[in-house]
N, C-alpha and C positions, 0 to 999 in steps of 0.2 A: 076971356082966356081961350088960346088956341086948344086944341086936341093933341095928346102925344102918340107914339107907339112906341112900344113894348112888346114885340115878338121876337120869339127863336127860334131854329129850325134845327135841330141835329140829328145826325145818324151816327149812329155806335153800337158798339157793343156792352152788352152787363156786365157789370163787373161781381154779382153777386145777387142770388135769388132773392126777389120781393118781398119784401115784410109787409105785412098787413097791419092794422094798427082799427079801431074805431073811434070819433071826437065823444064827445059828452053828452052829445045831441043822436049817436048811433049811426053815425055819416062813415062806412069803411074810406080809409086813408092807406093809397098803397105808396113806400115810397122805392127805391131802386136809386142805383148810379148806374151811366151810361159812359162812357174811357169811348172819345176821339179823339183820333190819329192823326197826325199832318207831317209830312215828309218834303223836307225843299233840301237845294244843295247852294252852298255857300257861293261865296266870290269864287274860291277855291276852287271850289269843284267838290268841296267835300262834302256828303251827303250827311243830314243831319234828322233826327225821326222826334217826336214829340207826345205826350200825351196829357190830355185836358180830360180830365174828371168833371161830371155834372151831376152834382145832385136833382130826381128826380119826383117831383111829388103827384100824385094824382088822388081823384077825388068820388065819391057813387059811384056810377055804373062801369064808368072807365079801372077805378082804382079794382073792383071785382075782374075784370077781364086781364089787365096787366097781372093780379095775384096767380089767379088761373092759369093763362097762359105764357108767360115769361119766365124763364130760366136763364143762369148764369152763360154767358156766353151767346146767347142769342143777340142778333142783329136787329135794330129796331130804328124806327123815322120817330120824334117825339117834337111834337111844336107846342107852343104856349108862350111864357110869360115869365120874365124874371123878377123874382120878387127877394128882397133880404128878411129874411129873419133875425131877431135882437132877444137877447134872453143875457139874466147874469145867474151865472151857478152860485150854488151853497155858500162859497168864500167872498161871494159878491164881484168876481169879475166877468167883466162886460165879454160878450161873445156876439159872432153877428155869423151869419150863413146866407149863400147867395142860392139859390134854389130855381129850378126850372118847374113853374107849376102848367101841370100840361091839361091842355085839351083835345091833343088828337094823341094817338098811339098808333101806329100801323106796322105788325113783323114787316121783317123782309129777311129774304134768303129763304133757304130751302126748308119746310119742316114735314118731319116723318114720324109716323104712330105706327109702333110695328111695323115696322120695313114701307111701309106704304107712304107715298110722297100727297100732303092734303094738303084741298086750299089755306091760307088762313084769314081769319072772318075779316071783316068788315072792320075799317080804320071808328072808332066810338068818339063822338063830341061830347063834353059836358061843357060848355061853353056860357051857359046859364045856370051853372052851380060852382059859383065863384065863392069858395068860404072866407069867412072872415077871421081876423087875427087869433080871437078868440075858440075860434071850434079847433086848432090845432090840439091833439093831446100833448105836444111834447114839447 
């Protein structure tokens, strides 16, 4: 059997401060959505704007650095791995979610701590802390 791939690359912005979460096992789960943009003009000429929602998951040491540092509105590079989620609620229907599970995180744009313009750290791998179906709490 051949090898596949499975990566993503997006840049966006948050649509809303990180929730932290822990699995069963004590493993912090940070998740976030990330709203990209795309803007093209018709046959027409008429200009048309769009926007795609990602849900985002991360995992240890990464998922503590996105809780830390990420706020709503911030610009951010996120790569990783599309995976769907399958769950059925209480009344038993089926629901399914596509999710971005990330390995890298890197801000980008400008950030300031009291008026002061600082770097921001270093993009974090967890690249061998792949969890499984099971360690999700939700």
């Amino acid at each position: 059997m051949s090898r596949g791939l499975n990566k993503v690359q997006i840049i966006g912005h948050l649509g809303k401060d990180p929730e932290m979460r822990y699995t069963p096992s004590g493993k912090p789960v940070t998740t976030f959505t990330v709203a990209v943009g795309r803007s093209w003009n018709s046959a027409g000429g008429e200009r048309h704007n769009e926007t795609e929602w990602f849900n985002v998951v991360t995992f240890g040491n990464l998922a503590e650095i996105c809780k830390q540092y990420l706020v709503k509105g911030k610009q951010v590079f996120v790569e990783g791995r599309l995976q769907t989620r399958r769950w059925d609620d209480k009344e038993g229907t089926k629901h399914s979610m596509v999710e971005v599970i990330a390995s890298e995180m890197m801000m980008l744009g400008e950030r300031r701590e009291h008026g002061v313009q600082v770097a921001a750290p270093e993009p974090e791998t967890n690249a061998d802390e792949t969890p499984f179906e099971d360690d999700f709490p939700f």
